[in-house]
BALORO-589100 format. One record per residue (C-alpha): residue in one letter; residue number from 1; x negated, y, z. Coordinates in Angstrom, 2 decimals, padded with zeros to 5 digits, m for minus. Layout:
% BALORO-589100
a / NUM / X / Y / Z
...
% end
This chain:
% BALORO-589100
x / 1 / 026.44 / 013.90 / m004.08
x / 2 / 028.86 / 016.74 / m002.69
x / 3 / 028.24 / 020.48 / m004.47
x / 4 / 027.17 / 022.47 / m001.57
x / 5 / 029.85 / 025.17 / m001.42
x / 6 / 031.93 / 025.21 / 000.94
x / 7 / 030.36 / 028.22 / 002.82
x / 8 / 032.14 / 028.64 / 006.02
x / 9 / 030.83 / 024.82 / 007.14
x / 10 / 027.47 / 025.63 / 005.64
x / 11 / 027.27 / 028.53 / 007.71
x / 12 / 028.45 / 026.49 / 010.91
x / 13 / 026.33 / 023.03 / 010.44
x / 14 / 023.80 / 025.35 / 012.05
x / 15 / 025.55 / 027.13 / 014.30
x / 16 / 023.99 / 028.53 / 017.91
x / 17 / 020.52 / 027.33 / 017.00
x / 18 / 017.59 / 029.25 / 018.85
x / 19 / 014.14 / 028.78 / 020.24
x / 20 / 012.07 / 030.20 / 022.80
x / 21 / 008.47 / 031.19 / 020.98
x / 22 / 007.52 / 032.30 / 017.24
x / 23 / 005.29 / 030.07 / 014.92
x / 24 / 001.95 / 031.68 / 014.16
x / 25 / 001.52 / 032.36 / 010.78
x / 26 / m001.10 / 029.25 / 010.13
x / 27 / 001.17 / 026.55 / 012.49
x / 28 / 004.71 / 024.96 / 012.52
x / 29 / 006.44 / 021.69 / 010.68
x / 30 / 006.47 / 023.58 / 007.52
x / 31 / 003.48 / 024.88 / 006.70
x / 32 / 001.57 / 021.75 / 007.83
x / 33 / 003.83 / 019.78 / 005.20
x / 34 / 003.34 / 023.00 / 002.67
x / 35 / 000.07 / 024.60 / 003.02
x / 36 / 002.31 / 027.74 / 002.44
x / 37 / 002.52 / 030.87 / 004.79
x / 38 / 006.10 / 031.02 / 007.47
x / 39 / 006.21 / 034.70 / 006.51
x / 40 / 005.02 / 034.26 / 002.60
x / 41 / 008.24 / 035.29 / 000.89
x / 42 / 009.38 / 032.70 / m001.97
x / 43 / 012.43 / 034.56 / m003.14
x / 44 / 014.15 / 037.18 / m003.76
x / 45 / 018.08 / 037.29 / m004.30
x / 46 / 019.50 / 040.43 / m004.57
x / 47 / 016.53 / 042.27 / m003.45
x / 48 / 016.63 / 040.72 / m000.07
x / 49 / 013.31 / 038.36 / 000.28
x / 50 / 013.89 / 034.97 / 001.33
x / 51 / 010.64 / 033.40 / 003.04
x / 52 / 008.77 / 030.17 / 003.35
x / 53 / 010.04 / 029.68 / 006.78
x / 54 / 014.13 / 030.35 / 005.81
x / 55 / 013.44 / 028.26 / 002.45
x / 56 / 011.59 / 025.41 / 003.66
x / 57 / 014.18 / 025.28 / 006.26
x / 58 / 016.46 / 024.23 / 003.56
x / 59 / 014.82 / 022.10 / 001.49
x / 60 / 014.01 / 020.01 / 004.93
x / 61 / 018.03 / 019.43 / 005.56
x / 62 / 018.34 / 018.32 / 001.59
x / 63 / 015.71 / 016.32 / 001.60
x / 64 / 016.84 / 014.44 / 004.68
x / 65 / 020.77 / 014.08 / 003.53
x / 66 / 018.68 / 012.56 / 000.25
x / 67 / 016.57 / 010.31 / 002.53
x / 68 / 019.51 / 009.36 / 003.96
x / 69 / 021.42 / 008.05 / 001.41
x / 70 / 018.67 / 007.33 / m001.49
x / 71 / 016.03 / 005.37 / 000.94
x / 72 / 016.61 / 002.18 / 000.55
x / 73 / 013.85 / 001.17 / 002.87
x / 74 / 011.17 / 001.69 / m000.34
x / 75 / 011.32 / 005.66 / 000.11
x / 76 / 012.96 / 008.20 / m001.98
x / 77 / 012.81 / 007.61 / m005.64
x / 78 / 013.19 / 011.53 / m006.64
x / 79 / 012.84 / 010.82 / m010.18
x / 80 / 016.16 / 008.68 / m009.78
x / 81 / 019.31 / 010.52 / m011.50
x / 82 / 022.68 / 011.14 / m009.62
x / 83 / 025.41 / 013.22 / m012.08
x / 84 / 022.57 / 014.22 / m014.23
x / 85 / 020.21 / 015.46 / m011.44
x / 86 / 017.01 / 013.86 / m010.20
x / 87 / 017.02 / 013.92 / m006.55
x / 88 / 013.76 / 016.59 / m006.73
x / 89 / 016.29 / 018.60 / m008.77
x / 90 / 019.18 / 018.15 / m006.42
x / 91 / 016.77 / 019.10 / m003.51
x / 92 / 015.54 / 022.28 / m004.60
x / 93 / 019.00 / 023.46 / m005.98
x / 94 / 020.39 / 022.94 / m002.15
x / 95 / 018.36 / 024.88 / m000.80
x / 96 / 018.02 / 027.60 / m003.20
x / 97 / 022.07 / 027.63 / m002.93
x / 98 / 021.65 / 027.45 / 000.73
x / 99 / 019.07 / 030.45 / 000.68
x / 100 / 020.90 / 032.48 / m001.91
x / 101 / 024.25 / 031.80 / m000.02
x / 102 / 022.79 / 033.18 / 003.41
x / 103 / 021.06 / 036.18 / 001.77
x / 104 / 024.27 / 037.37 / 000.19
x / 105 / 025.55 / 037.03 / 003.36
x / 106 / 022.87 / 039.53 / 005.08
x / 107 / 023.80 / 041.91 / 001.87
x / 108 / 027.31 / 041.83 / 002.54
x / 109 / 026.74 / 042.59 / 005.90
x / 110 / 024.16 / 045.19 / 005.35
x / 111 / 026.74 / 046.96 / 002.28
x / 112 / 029.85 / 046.65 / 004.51
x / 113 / 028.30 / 048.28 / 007.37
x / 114 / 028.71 / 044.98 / 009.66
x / 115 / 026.44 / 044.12 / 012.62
x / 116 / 026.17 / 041.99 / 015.59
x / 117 / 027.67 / 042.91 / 018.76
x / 118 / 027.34 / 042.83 / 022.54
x / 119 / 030.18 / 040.12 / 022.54
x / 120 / 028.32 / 038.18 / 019.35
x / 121 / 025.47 / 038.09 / 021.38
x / 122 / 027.30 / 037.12 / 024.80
x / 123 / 029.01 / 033.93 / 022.83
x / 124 / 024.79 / 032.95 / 021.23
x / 125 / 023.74 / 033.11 / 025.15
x / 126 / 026.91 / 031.27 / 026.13
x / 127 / 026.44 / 028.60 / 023.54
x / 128 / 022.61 / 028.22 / 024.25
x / 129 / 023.27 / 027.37 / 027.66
x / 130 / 025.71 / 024.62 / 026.75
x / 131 / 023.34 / 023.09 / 024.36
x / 132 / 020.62 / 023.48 / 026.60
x / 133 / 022.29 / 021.42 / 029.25
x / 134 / 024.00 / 018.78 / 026.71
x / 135 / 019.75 / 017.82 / 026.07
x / 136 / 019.18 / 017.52 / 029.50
x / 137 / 016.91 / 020.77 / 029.83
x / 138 / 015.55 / 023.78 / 027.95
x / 139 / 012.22 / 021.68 / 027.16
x / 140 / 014.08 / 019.09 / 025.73
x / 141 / 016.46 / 021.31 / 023.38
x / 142 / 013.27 / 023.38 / 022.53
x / 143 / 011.56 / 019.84 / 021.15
x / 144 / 014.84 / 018.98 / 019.28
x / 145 / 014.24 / 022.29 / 017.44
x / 146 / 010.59 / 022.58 / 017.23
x / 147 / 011.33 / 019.14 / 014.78
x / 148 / 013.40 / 020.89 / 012.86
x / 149 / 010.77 / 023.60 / 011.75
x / 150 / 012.81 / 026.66 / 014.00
x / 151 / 011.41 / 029.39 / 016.16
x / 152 / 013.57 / 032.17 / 017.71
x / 153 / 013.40 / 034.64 / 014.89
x / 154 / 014.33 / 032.70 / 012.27
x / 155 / 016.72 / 030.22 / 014.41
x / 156 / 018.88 / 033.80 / 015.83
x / 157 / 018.98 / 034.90 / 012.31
x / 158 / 020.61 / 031.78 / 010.91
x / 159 / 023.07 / 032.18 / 014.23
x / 160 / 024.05 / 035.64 / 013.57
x / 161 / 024.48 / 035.16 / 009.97
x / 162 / 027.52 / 033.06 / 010.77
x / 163 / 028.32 / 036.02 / 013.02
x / 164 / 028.09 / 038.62 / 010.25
x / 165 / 030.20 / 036.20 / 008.39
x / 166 / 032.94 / 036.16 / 010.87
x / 167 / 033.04 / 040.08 / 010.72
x / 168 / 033.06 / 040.01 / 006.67
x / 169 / 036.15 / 037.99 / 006.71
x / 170 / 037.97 / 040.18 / 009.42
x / 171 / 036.74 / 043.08 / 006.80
x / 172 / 038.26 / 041.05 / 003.89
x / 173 / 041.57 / 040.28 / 006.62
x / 174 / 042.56 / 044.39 / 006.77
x / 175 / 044.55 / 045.56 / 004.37
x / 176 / 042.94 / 048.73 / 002.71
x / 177 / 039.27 / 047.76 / 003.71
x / 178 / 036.67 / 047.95 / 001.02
x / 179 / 036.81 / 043.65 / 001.14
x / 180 / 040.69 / 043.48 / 000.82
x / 181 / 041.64 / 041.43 / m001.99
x / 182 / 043.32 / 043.49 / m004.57
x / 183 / 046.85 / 042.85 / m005.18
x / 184 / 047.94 / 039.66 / m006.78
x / 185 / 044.22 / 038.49 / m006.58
x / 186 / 044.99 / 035.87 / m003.97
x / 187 / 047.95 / 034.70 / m005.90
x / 188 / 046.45 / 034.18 / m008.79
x / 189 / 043.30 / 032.37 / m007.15
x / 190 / 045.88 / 030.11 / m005.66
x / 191 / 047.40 / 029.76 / m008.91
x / 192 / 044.27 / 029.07 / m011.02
x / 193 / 043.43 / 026.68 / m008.61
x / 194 / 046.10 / 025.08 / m008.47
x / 195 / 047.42 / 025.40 / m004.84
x / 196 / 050.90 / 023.77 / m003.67
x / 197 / 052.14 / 023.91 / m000.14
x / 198 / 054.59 / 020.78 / 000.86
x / 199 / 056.39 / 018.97 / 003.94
x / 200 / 056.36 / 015.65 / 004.13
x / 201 / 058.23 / 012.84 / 006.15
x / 202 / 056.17 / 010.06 / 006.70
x / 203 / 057.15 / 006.40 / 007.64
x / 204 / 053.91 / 004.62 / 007.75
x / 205 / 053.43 / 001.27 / 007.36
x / 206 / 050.15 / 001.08 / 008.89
x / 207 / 051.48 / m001.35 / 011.62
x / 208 / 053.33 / m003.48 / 009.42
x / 209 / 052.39 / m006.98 / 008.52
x / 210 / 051.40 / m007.39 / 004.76
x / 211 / 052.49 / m010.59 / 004.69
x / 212 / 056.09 / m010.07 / 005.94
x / 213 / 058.24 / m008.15 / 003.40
x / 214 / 061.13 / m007.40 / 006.17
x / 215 / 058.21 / m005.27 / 007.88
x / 216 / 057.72 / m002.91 / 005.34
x / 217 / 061.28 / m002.99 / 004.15
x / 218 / 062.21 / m002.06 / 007.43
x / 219 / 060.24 / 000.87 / 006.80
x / 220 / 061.71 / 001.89 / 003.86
x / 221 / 065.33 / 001.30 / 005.55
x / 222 / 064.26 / 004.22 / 008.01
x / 223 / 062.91 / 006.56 / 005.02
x / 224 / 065.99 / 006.03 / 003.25
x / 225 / 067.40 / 006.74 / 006.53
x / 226 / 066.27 / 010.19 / 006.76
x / 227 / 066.93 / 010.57 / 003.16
x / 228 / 070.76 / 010.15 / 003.02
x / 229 / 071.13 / 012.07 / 006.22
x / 230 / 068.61 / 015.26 / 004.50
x / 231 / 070.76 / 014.63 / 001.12
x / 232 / 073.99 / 015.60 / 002.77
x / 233 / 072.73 / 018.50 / 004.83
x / 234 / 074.33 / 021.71 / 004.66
x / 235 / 070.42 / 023.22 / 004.90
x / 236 / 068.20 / 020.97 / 003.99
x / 237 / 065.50 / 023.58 / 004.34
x / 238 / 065.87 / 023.81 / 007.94
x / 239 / 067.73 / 020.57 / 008.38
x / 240 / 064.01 / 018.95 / 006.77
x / 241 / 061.73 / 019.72 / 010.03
x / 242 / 064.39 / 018.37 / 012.28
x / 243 / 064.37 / 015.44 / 010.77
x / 244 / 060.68 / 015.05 / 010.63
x / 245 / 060.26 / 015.71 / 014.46
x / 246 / 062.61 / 012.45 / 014.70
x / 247 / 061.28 / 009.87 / 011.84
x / 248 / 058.02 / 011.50 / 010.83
x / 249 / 055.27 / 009.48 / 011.95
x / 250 / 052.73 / 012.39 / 011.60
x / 251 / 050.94 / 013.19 / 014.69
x / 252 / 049.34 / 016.73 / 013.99
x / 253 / 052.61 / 018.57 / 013.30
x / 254 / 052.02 / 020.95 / 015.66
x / 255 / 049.49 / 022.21 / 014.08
x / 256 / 050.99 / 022.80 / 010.73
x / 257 / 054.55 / 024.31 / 011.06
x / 258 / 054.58 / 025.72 / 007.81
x / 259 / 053.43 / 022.46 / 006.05
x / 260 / 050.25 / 021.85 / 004.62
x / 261 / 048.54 / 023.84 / 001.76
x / 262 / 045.94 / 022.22 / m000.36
x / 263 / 045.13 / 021.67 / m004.02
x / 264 / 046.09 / 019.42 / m006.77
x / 265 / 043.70 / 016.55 / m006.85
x / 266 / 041.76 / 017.00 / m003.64
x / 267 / 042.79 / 013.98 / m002.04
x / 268 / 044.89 / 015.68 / 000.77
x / 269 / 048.41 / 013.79 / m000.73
x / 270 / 048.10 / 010.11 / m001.77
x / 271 / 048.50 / 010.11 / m006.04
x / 272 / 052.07 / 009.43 / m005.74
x / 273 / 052.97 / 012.11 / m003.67
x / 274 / 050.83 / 014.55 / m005.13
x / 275 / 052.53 / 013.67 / m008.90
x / 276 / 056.01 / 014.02 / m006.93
x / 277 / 055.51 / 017.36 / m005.34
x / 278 / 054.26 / 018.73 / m008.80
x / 279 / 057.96 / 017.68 / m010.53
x / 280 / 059.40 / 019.92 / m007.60
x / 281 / 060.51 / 023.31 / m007.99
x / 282 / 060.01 / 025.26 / m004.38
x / 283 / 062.60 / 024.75 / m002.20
x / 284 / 063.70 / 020.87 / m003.75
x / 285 / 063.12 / 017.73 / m001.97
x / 286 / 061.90 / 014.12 / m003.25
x / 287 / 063.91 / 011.06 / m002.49
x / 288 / 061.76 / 007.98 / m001.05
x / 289 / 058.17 / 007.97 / m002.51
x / 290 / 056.33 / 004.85 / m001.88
x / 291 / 052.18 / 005.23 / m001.04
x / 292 / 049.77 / 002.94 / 000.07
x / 293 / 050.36 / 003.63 / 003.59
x / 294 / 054.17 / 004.22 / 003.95
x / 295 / 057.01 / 005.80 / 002.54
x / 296 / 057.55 / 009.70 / 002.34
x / 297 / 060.18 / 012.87 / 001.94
x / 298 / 058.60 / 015.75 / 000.29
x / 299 / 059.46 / 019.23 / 000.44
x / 300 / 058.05 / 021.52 / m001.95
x / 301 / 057.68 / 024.83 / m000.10
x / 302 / 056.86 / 028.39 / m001.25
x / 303 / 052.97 / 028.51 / m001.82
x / 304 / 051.28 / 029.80 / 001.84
x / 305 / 049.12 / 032.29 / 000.54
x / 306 / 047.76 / 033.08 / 004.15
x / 307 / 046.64 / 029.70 / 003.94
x / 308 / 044.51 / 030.00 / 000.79
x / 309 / 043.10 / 033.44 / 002.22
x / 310 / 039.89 / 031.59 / 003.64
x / 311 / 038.99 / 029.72 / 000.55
x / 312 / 039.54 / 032.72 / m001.73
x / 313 / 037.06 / 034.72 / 000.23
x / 314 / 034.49 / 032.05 / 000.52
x / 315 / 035.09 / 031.63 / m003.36
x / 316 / 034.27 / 035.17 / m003.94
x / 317 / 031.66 / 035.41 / m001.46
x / 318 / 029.91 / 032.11 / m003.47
x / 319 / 030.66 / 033.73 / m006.69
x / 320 / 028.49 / 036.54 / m005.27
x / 321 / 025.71 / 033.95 / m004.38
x / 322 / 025.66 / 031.99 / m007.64
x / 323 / 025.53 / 035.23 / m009.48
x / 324 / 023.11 / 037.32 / m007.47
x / 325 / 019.52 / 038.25 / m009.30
x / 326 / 016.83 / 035.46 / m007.93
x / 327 / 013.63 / 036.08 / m008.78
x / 328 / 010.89 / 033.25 / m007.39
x / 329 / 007.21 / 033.73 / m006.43
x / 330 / 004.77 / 031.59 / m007.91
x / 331 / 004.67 / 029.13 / m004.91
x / 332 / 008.22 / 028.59 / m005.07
x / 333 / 007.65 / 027.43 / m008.82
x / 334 / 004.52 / 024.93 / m007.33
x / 335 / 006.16 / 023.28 / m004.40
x / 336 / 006.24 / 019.71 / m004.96
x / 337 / 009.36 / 018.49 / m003.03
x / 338 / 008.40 / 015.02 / m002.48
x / 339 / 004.62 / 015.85 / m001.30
x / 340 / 006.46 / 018.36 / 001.29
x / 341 / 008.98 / 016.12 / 002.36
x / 342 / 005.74 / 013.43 / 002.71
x / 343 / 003.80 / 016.04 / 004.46
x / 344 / 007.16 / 016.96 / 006.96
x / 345 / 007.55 / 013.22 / 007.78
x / 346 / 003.79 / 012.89 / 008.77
x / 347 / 004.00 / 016.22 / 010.50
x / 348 / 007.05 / 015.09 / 012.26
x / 349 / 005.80 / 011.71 / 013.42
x / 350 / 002.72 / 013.61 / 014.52
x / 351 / 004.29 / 016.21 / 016.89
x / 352 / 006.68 / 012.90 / 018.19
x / 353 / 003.29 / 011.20 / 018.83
x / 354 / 001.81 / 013.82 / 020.81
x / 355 / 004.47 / 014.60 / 022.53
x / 356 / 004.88 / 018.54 / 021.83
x / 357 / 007.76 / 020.59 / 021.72
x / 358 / 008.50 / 024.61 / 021.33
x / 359 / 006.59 / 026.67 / 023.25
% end
């Protein structure tokens, strides 16, 4: 099971959602599969209240990421272990990450003096529309959300936090603003971290035939190609991107002129490249590395900090979250995740039976 941290696609998964109508305080998915209140407030995380109706939310989309990968066709076993969790564990730390994650958010916003504008609020109506026509009808879109425990308030709120996040990170983007990383912050991150930034040449072998060896030596013939012609370059710096316009068989370079930055061990290079690049001092090239899909040149490149920006801010903002004061009412302590995931599953197939959708 993947940590839930990555903020930025958190904060996007549930992008544009809204709802026409507001769930009574006695009504909706989640209190029939809870007993508890919508507006009865679980949580608190910084001082900001977190309800039923934002919480339950969460819990919902961990429990059915479990259900989809730990029902077998017997149900969930949620006393089952998974890196030391049970899956009622992993559950309820989702979505209080989730929760805390989107509350720091709101703080952020609300200490940094960032709000939703006319043109945030343009691009929501914009993007309703388009959903509302990919279901085939308002009705239709309102149904798919009524399942998913949503009405207006709290569906707008989840769409403008990414909104508020957006304008955080522009904050965090001017130099001098009270969200500007202080100097050498970033590098170090990057550093700590252990970010590289590298060029590659790649002859892939994809189309090759395993079982004819002049195939894939005639793929190394064109790597070692490139190679002798980069090795006797005046600038191999420069002389590096030509050549990969002409051998590379990378289709996205467009989209990454400055080569790509990632870290050590994420599984962006294949382990051979990744253990050449780290022998490199910036600005030195590899001769022919051999992967499982081809043959590359690697160019070691100074470290893009512009591309580690992003992570470094979602870092600190998830810093903020997983060190923010929580405090928990006493129905947060009593949920039972596996009767409410029961109860939303019965509630669910109940509102599909009927036939209802948002009102």
């Amino acid at each position: 099971m993947k940590r839930h941290t990555a903020c930025i696609l958190t904060l996007t998964a549930v992008l544009f959602l809204s709802a026409c109508g507001e769930a009574d305080a006695e009504s909706g998915l989640f209190y029939e599969a809870s007993g508890i209140r919508p507006d009865t407030v679980l949580l608190s995380v910084d001082g900001r209240e977190v309800t039923a109706r934002r919480y339950l939310y969460w819990l919902a989309c961990a429990c059915d990421y479990i259900a989809g990968y730990y029902d077998s066709g017997d149900g969930i076993q949620w006393g089952d272990t998974v890196d030391g969790q049970t899956l009622e564990e992993y559950a309820r730390g989702q979505a209080l990450e989730s929760a805390a994650l989107y509350a720091t958010v709101e703080n952020w916003a609300e200490d940094y003096a960032c709000t939703l504008t006319d043109e945030d609020r343009t691009a929501m109506d914009r993007e309703w529309a388009a959903r509302v026509a990919q279901y085939g009808g308002e009705e239709a879109y309102l149904d798919v959300l009524s399942r998913m425990g949503l009405d207006r308030t709290e569906a707008e709120a989840i769409s403008g936090d990414y909104y508020l996040y957006r304008h955080l990170y522009e904050l965090y983007c001017t130099e001098g603003s009270q969200l500007a990383p202080a100097e050498h912050d970033l590098e170090t991150f990057a550093q700590e971290q252990g970010y590289l930034t590298v060029d590659h040449i790649w002859i892939s072998t994809a189309d090759a035939d395993p079982a004819d060896p002049e195939a894939a030596a005639a793929c190394r013939a064109r790597a070692e190609e490139a190679f002798s012609k980069l090795n006797g370059s005046a600038d191999p710096l420069n002389d590096f991107a030509v050549l990969a316009a002409t051998y590379s068989d990378e289709t996205d370079r467009d989209q990454h002129p400055s080569g790509y930055t990632c870290k050590a061990g994420d599984g962006t290079l294949p382990a051979a490249c990744e253990e050449a690049v780290l022998a490199l001092e910036e600005g030195q090239f590899s001769g022919v590395v051999e992967a499982d899909d081809g043959f590359y040149l690697l160019l070691r490149k100074p470290l893009d900090l512009d591309a580690v920006a992003p992570d470094y801010f979602d870092a600190l903002l998830q810093a903020a979250a997983d060190s923010a004061e929580v405090s928990a009412a006493r129905a947060y302590e009593d949920l039972n995740v596996q009767q409410f995931y029961d109860g939303l599953q019965q509630a669910r197939a109940a509102q599909r039976g009927s036939g209802e959708g948002a009102s």
